[in-house]
C-alpha positions as CSV (number, residue, x, y, z in Angstrom):
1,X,82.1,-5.2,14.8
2,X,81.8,-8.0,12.0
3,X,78.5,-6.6,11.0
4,X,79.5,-3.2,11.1
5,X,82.1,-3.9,8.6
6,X,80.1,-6.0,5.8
7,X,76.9,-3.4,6.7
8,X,80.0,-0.5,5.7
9,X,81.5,-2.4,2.5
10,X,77.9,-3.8,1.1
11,X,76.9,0.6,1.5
12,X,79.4,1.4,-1.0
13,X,77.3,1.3,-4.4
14,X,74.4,3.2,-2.5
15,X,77.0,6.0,-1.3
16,X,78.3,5.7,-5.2
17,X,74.7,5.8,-6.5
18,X,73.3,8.5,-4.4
19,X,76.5,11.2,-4.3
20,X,75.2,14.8,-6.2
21,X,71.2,13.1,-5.8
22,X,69.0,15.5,-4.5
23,X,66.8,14.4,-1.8
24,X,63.9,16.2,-0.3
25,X,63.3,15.1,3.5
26,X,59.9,16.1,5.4
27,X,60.5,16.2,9.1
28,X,57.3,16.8,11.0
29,X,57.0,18.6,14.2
30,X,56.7,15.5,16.2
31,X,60.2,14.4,14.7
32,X,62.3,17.4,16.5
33,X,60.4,16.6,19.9
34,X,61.4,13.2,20.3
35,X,64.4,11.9,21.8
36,X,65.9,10.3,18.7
37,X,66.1,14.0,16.6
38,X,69.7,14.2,17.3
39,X,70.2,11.0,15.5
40,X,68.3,12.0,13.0
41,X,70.5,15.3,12.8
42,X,73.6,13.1,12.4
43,X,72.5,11.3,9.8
44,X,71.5,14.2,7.6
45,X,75.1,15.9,8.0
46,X,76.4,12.6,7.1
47,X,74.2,12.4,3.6
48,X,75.9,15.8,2.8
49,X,79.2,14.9,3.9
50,X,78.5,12.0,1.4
51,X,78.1,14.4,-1.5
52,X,73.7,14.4,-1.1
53,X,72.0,17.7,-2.1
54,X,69.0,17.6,0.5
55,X,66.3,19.8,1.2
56,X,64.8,20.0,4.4
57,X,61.1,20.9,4.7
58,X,59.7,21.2,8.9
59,X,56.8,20.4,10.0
60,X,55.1,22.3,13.5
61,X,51.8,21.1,14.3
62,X,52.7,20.3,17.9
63,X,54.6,23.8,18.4
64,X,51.5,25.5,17.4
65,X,49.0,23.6,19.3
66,X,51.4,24.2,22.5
67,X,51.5,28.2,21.2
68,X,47.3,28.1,21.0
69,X,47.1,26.5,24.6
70,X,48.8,28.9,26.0
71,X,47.4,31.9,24.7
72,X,43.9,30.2,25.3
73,X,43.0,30.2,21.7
74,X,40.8,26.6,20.4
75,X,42.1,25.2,17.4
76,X,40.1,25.3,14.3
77,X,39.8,22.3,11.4
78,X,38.2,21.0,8.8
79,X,38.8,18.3,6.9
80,X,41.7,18.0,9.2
81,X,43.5,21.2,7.8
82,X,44.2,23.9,10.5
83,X,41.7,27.0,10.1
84,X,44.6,30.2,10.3
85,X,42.8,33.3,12.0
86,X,44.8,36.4,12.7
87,X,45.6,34.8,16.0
88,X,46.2,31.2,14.9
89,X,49.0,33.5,12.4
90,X,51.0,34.6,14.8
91,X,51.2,31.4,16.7
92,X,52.0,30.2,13.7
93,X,54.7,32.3,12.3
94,X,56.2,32.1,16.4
95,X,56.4,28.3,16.0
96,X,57.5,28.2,12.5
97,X,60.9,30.8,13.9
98,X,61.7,29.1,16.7
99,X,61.9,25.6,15.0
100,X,63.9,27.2,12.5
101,X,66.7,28.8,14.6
102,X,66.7,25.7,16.5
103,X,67.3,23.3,13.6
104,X,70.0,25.4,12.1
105,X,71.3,25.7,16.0
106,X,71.6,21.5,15.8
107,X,72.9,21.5,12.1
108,X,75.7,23.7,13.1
109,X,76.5,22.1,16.2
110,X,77.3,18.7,14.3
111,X,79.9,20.4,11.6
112,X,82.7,19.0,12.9
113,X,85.1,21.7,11.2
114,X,82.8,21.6,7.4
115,X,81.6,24.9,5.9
116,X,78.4,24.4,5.6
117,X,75.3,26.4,4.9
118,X,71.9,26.4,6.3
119,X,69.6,28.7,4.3
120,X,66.3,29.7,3.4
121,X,64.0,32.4,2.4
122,X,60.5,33.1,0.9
123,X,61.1,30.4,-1.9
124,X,57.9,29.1,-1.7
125,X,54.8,31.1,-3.5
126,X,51.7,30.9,-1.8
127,X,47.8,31.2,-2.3
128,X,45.0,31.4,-0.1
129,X,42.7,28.3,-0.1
130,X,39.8,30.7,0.7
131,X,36.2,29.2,1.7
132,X,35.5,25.7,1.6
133,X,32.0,24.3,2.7
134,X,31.3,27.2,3.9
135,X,34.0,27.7,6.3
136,X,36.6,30.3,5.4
137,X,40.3,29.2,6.0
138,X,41.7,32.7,6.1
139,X,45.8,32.2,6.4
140,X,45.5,28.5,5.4
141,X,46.8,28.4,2.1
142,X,48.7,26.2,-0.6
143,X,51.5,25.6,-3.0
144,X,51.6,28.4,-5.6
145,X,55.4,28.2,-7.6
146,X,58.3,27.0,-6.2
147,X,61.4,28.9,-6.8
148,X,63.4,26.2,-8.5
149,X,65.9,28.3,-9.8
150,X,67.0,29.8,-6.3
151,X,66.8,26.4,-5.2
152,X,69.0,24.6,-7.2
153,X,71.5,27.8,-7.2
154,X,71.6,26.8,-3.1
155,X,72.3,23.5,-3.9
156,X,75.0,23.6,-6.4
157,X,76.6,25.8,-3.8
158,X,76.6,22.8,-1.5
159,X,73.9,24.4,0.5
160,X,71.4,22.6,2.6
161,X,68.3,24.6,2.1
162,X,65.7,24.6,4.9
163,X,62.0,25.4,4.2
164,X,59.2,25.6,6.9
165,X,55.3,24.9,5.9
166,X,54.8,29.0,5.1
167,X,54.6,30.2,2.0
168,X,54.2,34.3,1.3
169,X,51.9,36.0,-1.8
170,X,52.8,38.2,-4.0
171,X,51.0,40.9,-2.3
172,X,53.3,40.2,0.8
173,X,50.5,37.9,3.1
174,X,52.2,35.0,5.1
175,X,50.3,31.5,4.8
176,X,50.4,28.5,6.4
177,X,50.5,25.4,4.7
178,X,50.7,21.9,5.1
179,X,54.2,20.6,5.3
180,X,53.4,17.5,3.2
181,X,52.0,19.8,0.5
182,X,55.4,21.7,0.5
183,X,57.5,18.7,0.6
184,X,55.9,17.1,-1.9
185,X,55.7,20.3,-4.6
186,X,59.3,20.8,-3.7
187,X,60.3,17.1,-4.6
188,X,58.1,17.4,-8.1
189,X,59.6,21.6,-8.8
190,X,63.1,20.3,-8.1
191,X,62.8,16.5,-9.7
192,X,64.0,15.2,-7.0
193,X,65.8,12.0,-6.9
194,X,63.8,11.0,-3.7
195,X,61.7,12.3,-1.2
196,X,61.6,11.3,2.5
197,X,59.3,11.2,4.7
198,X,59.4,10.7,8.3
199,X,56.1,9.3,10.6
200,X,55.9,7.8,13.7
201,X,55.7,3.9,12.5
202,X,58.4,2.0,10.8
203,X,56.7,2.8,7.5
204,X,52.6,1.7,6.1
205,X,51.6,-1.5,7.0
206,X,48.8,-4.1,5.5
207,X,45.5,-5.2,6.7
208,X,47.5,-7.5,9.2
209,X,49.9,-5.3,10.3
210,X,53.0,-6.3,8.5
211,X,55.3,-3.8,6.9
212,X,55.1,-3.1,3.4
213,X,58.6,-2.9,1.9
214,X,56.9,-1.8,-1.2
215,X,54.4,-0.3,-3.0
216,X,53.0,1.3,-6.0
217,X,50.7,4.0,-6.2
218,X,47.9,2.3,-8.2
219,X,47.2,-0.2,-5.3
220,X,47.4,2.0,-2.9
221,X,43.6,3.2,-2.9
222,X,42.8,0.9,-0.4
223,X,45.3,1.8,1.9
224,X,44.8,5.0,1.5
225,X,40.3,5.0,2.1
226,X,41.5,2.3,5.7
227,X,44.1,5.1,7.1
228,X,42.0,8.4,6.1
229,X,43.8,11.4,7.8
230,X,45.7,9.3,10.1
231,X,49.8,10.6,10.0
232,X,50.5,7.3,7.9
233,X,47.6,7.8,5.7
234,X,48.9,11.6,4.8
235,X,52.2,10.2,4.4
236,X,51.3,7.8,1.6
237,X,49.0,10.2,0.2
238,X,51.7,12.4,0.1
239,X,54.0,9.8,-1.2
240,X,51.5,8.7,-4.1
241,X,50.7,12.3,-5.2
242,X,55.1,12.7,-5.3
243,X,55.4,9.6,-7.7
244,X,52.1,10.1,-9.6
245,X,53.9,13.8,-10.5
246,X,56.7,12.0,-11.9
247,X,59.4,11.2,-8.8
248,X,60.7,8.0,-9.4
249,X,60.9,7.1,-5.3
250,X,59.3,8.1,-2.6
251,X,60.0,6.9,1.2
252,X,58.4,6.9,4.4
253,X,60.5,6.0,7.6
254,X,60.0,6.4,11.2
255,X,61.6,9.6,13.4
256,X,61.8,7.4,16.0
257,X,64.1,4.3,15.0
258,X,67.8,5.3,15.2
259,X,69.5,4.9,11.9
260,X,66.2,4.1,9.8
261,X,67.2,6.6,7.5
262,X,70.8,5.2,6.8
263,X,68.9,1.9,6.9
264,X,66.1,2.6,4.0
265,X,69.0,4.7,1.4
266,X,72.2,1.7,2.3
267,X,70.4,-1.5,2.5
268,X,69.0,-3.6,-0.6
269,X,65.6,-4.0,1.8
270,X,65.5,-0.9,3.3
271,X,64.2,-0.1,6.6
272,X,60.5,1.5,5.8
273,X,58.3,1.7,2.8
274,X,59.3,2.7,-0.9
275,X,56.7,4.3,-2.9
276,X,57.7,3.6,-6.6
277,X,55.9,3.7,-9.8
278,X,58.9,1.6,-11.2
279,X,59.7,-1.8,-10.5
280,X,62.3,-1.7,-7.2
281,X,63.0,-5.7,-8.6
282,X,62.5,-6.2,-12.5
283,X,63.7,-8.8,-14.7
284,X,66.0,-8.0,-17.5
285,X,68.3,-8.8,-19.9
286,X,71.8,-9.0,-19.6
287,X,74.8,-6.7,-20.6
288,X,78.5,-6.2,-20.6
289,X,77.9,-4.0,-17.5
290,X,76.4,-7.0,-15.6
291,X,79.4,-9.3,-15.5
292,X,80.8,-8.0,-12.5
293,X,77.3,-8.6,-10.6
294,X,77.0,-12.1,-12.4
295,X,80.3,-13.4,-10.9
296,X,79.5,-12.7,-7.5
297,X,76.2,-14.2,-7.7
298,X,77.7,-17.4,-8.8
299,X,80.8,-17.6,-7.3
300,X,79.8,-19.3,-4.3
301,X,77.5,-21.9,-6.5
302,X,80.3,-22.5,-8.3
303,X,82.7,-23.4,-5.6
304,X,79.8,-25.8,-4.2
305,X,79.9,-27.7,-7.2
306,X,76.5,-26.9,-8.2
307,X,77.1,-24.4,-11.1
308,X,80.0,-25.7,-13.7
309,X,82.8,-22.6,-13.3
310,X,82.4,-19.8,-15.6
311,X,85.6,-17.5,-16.3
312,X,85.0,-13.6,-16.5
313,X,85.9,-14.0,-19.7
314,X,83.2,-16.9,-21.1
315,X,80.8,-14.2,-19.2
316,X,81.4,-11.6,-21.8
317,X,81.1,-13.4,-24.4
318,X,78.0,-15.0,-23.5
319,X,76.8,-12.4,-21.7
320,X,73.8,-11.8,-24.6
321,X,72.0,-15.5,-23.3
322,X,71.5,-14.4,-19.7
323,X,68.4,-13.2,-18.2
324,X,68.8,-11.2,-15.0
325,X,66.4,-10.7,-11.8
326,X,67.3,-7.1,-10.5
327,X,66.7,-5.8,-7.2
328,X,67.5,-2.3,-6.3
329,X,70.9,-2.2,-8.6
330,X,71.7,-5.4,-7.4
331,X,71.8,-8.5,-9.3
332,X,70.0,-11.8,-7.0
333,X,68.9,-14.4,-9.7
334,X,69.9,-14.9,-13.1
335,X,69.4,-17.8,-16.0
336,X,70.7,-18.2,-19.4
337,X,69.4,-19.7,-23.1
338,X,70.9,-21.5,-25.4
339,X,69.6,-22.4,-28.9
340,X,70.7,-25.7,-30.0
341,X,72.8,-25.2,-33.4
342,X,70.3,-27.5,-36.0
343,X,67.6,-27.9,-34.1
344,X,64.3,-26.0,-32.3
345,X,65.9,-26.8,-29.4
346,X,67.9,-24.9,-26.4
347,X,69.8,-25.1,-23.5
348,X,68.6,-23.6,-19.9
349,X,71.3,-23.1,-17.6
350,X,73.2,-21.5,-15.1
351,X,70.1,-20.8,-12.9
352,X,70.6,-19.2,-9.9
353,X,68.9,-17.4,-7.0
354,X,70.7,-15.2,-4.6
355,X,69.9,-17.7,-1.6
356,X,68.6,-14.7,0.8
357,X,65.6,-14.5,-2.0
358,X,64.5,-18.1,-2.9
359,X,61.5,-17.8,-1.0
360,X,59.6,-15.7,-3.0
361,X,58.9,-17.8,-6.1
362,X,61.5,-15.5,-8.3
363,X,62.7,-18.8,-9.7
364,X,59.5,-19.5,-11.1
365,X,59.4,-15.9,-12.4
366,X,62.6,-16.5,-14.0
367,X,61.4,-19.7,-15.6
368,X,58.3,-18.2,-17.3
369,X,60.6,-15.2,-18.6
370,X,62.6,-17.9,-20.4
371,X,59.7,-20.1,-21.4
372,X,58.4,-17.4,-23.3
373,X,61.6,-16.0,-24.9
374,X,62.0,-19.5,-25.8
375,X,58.3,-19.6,-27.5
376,X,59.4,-16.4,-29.2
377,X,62.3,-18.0,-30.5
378,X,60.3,-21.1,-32.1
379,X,61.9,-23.7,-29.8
380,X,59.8,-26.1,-28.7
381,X,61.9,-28.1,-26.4
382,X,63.8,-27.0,-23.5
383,X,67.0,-29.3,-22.1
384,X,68.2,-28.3,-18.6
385,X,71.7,-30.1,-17.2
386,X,72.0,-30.5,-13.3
387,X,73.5,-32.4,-10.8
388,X,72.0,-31.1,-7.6
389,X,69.0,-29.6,-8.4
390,X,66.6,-32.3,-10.4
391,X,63.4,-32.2,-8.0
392,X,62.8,-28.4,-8.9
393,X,62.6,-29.0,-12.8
394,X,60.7,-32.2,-11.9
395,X,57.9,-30.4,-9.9
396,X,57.7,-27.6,-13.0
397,X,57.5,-30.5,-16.1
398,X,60.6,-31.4,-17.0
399,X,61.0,-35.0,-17.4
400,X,64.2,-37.1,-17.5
401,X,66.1,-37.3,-20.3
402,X,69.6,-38.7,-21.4
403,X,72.6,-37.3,-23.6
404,X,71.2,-39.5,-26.7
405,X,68.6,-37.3,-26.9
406,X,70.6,-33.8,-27.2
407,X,71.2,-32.5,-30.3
408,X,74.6,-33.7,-31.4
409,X,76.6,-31.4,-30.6
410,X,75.5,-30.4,-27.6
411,X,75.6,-34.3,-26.8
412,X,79.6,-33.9,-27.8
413,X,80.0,-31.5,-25.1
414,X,78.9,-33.5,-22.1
415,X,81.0,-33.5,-19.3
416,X,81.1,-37.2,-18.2
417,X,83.0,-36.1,-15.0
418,X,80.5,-34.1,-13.7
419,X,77.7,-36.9,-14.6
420,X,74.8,-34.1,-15.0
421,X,71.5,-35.3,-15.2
422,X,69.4,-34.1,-18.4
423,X,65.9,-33.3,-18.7
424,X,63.4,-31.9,-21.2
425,X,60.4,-30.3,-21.2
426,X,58.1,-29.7,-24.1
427,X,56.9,-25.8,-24.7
C-alpha cells in the first residue's frame, strides 16, 4: 500500500503536465487479442478522465489473416505490406468493422456513469500505392490529408476519436493502409503532444538485449538495418519518421505488461522506450521557477550535514549561480558558481546528485558545464568547500587548500564550526 501511495503522490506533476495534451495511441491487432486488452482499456478511460485528448488508431493484421483462412484465400506481400485484391478488401473492411464495434463495446462498458464519446468517420484521405516492382498493390494504399480540422473539433468536444488503418479517395474507393502509417500522419496532422505505440516487447532493446529507455532518432539507423520489418523494427521506424516530422516524443510500450502505459506517461523512467529528438535529461541554468525543485533536492543533504542549509529565501536570491541537471521536468543534480569579489577566482558549491542517479557520471557532466562557464568568465581558479566529500574533487584535480589562500573575503566568511576542507583547482 506504501508504494502505491508515493507511486500516486510522485504522478501528480505528470497528471498536471499532461491534462488538455493530445496523445495519439496505435494499438495493433495483436493488442485487442491478448489477455491484458482490458487493462489496457482501463487505462485509456483513465487518461481521459484525467483531462487527455487521445486518439486511438487500430491495427488488424491478425483479424484479417484469420478472415483469409477461412475463406481460403493466400495472403499476398511484398516488402512486408499486405497486397489488397477485391477479395483481400472485403476481408479487410469485415475485420476493420468488427474490431471497431468491439472497441467502442469495451470503451463504453468502462464509463462508469461519464458521457463519453467514441467516434469516427472517413477522416483519413487515402491514395492508392499502385505498382511497385512490378507487383500491383490494388487496395493497398497510403496517407493522403488528414482531416485535422474535424479532428480537433472531436477533441475539443471531449471526444475520443477512433480511427482504423482505412482510408477512402475522393472518388469514394476504400484502402487499406498500414496502421503505423496512420498513426504516425495523425500524430504529425494533429501535433500531437505524444504518440504511443504499443508492440509485443517492453520497448527496443540493444545489441545485448537490454532496454533502451532512450533514444534519438539520428542513432537509430543501426537499430533500425538489425530489426528490418520485425514489429519492433516498424515501431521505431514509425517512432523516428513521428519525431523526424517534428513530434517532440514518441513511445513504444508493450500490450502485454499491465500498467506499462501508466508506467512510461507517470514515472520519471518510464516503462518502455522514448523516442525524442530533445534532450529527455539536459543541463540548464537556473530560475525563479526552479526553487521549489532545488529545495527538495537538497533537503535531505542538508539534514545529513553534508550541504550547509539554504533558506527558500537565499535560493531566490541566488538562484542566477546555480546550474541545473534536468530529467523529464524533474530537477536530480544541481551546482552553483561563485565569482570571488577582487579576484579571477570562484566559489563551486552546493553540488548535489539526486542519489537514485550518481551512477551515471552526471557529476562529472555537471563539473565540465561549470569548468567551462568558469573559462568563459576568465577565472582561472576554482575553490570548492566540503566536509564529506573531498575524495571526489581529489580524483578530478583539485588539490588541498586552506582558508589563507581564499580571497579575503571569502576567507572572512568561513565557518570554523563546520571545519570544511578547501581545495583548488587550476582551469
Amino acid at each position: 500500500m506504501l508504494d502505491y501511495v508515493n507511486w500516486f503522490r510522485h504522478s501528480t506533476p505528470y497528471i498536471n503536465q499532461h491534462r488538455d495534451c493530445t496523445f495519439v495511441l496505435l494499438l495493433p491487432g495483436e493488442a485487442m487479442i491478448h489477455a491484458n486488452f482490458n487493462n489496457i482499456i482501463h487505462d485509456i478511460m483513465l487518461l481521459n478522465s484525467l483531462g487527455v485528448r487521445l486518439v486511438l488508431v487500430h491495427g488488424s493484421r491478425p483479424q484479417i489473416e484469420e478472415r483469409l483462412a477461412l475463406r481460403g484465400i493466400r495472403s499476398q506481400y511484398h516488402n512486408d505490406l499486405r497486397v489488397t485484391d477485391i477479395d483481400t478488401l472485403s476481408c479487410v473492411i469485415d475485420a476493420v468493422g468488427s474490431l471497431r464495434i468491439a472497441i467502442e463495446a469495451r470503451l463504453c462498458a468502462q464509463q462508469s456513469g461519464s458521457r463519453l464519446r467514441v467516434v469516427s468517420g472517413n477522416l483519413v484521405t487515402a491514395k492508392p500505392i499502385g505498382v511497385v516492382d512490378g507487383v500491383d498493390f490494388h487496395h493497398t494504399g497510403e496517407v493522403r490529408r488528414i482531416d485535422r480540422k474535424a479532428i480537433t473539433r472531436h477533441l475539443d468536444e471531449q471526444n475520443i476519436v477512433l480511427l482504423s488503418s482505412l482510408g477512402y479517395s475522393p472518388t469514394g474507393e476504400a484502402f487499406n493502409l498500414a496502421c503505423e502509417d496512420v498513426a504516425t500522419s495523425v500524430a504529425v496532422a494533429l501535433g500531437a503532444d505524444k504518440l504511443i505505440l504499443f508492440g509485443e516487447d517492453t520497448g527496443i532493446r540493444d545489441e545485448d538485449g537490454e532496454l533502451l529507455r532512450e533514444l534519438k532518432p539520428t542513432r537509430a539507423a543501426p537499430l533500425l538495418a538489425k530489426l528490418g520489418n520485425s514489429q519492433p523494427g516498424t515501431l521505431l521506424q514509425a517512432a523516428c519518421k513521428a519525431c523526424n516530422a517534428g513530434l517532440r516524443r514518441s513511445h513504444i510500450v508493450s500490450f502485454a505488461e499491465d500498467g506499462a502505459l501508466l508506467t512510461e506517461l507517470f514515472t520519471r523512467d518510464g516503462g518502455g522506450t522514448l523516442v525524442s529528438q530533445e534532450a529527455f535529461e539536459q543541463i540548464r541554468g537556473a530560475s525563479i521557477d526552479d526553487v521549489g525543485g532545488l529545495l527538495e533536492l537538497l533537503r535531505p543533504l542538508e539534514e545529513a550535514g553534508i550541504l550547509v542549509r539554504r533558506s527558500r529565501e537565499v535560493l531566490e536570491t541566488e538562484i542566477g549561480q546555480f546550474t541545473l541537471i534536468e530529467r523529464d521536468g524533474r530537477i536530480i543534480g544541481c551546482a552553483a558558481l561563485y565569482p570571488l569579489e577582487g579576484s579571477s577566482a570562484a566559489e563551486l558549491a552546493c553540488v548535489a546528485i539526486d542519489p537514485a542517479y550518481r551512477q551515471g557520471g552526471r557529476g562529472d557532466q555537471l563539473l565540465q558545464h561549470i569548468e567551462r562557464q568558469a573559462r568563459s568568465l576568465k577565472i582561472d581558479t576554482l575553490f570548492v568547500l566540503t566536509t564529506r566529500t573531498a575524495h571526489w574533487f581529489r580524483e578530478r584535480g583539485f588539490e588541498p587548500s586552506s582558508v589563507e589562500r581564499l580571497p579575503a573575503k571569502r576567507a572572512a566568511l568561513y565557518n570554523l564550526q563546520r571545519n570544511s576542507k578547501v581545495f583548488e583547482k587550476k582551469l
